[in-house]
C-alpha positions as CSV (number, residue, x, y, z in Angstrom):
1,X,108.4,108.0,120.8
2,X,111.5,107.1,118.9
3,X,112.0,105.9,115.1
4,X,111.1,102.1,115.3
5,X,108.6,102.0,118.1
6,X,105.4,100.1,117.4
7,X,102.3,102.0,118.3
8,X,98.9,101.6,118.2
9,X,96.2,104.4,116.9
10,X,93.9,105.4,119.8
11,X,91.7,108.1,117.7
12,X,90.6,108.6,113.9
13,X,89.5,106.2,111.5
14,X,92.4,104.0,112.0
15,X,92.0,103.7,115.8
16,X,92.8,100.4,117.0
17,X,95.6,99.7,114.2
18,X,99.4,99.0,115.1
19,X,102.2,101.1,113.3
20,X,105.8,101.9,113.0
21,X,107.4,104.8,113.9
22,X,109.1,105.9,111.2
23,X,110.4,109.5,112.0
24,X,109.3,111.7,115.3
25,X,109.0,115.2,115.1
26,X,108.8,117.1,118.6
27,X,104.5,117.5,118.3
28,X,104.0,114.6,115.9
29,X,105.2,111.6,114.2
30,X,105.2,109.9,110.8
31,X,103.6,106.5,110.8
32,X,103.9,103.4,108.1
33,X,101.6,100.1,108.2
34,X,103.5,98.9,104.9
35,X,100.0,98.5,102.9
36,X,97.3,101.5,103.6
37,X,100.7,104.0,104.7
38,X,103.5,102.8,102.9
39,X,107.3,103.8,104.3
40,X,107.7,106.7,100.7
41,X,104.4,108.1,102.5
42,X,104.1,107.9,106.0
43,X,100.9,109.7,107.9
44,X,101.6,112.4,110.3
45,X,100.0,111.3,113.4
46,X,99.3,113.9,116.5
47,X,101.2,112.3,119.3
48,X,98.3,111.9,121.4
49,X,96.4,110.0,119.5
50,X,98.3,107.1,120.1
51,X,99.4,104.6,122.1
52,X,102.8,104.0,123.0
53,X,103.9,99.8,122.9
54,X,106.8,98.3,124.5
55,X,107.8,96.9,121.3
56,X,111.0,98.3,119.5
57,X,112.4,97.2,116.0
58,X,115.8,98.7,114.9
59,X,114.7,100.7,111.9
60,X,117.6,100.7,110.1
61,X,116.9,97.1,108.9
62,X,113.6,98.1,108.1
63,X,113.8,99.0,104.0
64,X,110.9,97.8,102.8
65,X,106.9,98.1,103.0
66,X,106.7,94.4,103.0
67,X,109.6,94.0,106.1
68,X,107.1,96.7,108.2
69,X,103.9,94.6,107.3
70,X,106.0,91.0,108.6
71,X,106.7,93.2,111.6
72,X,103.3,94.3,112.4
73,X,101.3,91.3,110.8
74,X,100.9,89.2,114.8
75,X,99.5,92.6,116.4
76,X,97.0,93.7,113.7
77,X,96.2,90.3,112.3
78,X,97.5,87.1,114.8
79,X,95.8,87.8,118.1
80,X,98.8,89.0,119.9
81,X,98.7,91.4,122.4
82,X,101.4,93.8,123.5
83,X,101.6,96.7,126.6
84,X,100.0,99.5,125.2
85,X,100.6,102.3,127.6
């Protein structure tokens, strides 16, 4: 998973949530939602507990916690649904 996927959580207390990818280690990466996880503090998430998307933003563009919650506010709150794999 690279740096400006969107992913969903498949385990913990989030589990069913969508995310953004903010950095990837090679065993885990750091996760922001813009409200609960904030892009200053992203959650380390275990790789497989989640959900790969085939949704990519560029994160560069991404600077702020309200830009990741516009990003992610159709799959958590507006019905959409997206590949999850």
């Amino acid at each position: 998973m690279l740096p400006g996927t969107i992913v969903k959580s498949g385990a913990g207390h989030d589990a069913g949530r969508f995310y953004l990818v903010v950095k990837a280690d090679h065993d885990a990466v750091y996760i922001a939602d813009g409200k609960r996880r904030k892009l200053e503090a992203p959650k380390r998430k275990n790789r497989r507990h989640l959900c790969r998307t085939t949704q990519t933003v560029e994160i560069e563009q991404i600077t702020t916690n309200q830009q990741v919650r516009r990003v992610l506010w159709p799959y958590n709150y507006g019905g959409e649904s997206l590949d999850v794999s």
